[in-house]
C-alpha positions, -999 to +999 in steps of 0.1 A: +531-313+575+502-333+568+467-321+562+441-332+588+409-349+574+383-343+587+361-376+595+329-371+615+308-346+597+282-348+572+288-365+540+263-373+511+258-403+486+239-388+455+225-398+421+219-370+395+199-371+365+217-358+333+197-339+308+202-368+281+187-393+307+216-413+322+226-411+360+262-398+378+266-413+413+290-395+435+302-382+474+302-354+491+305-333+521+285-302+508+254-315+486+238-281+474+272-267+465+281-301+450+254-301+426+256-261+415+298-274+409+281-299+381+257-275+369+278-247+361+304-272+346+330-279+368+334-315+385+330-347+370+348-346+332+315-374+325+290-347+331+305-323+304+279-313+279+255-333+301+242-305+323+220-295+340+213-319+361+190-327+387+192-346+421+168-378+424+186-395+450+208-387+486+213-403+513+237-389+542+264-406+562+286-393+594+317-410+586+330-402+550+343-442+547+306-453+548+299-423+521+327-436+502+311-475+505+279-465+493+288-446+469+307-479+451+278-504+462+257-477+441+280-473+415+274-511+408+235-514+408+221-517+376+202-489+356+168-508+370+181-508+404+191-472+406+153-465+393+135-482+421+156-468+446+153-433+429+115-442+430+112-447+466+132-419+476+110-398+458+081-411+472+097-411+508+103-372+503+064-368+491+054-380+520+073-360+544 
């Protein structure tokens, strides 16, 4: 029997900050839990030894395909890109 997925619900696009400096883009359905997964070690095998790390960027979705989208279109921005966009989210979240 196949497993149902469930496709309207929240999902998150996020960028973390590794403690040597470089970025990890990734989805999710549960942001807080996500990120205390990548903190205590489990997840992504590229954030081994990288930890802890801190969220600079997430942006929610309520259909995991556009998640999923984002998350690739991010993937692909360069290191400069990622910055600005990291530097207006911050400033958007200052302001609220």
């Amino acid at each position: 029997m196949r497993k149902k997925v469930k496709r309207h619900s929240e999902f998150y696009v996020y960028i973390i900050q590794c403690k040597n400096g470089t970025y990890y883009t990734g989805y999710t359905n549960n942001l807080d839990n996500r990120i205390n997964e990548h903190n205590s070690g489990h997840g992504a095998k590229y954030l081994r030894g990288k930890v802890p790390v801190k969220l600079v960027y997430a942006k929610e979705y309520k259909y995991y395909k556009n998640a999923l989208w984002a998350e690739r279109v991010l993937k692909k921005l360069t290191r400069k890109q990622k910055e600005e966009l990291i530097r207006i989210y911050a400033k958007s979240r200052d302001i609220n």
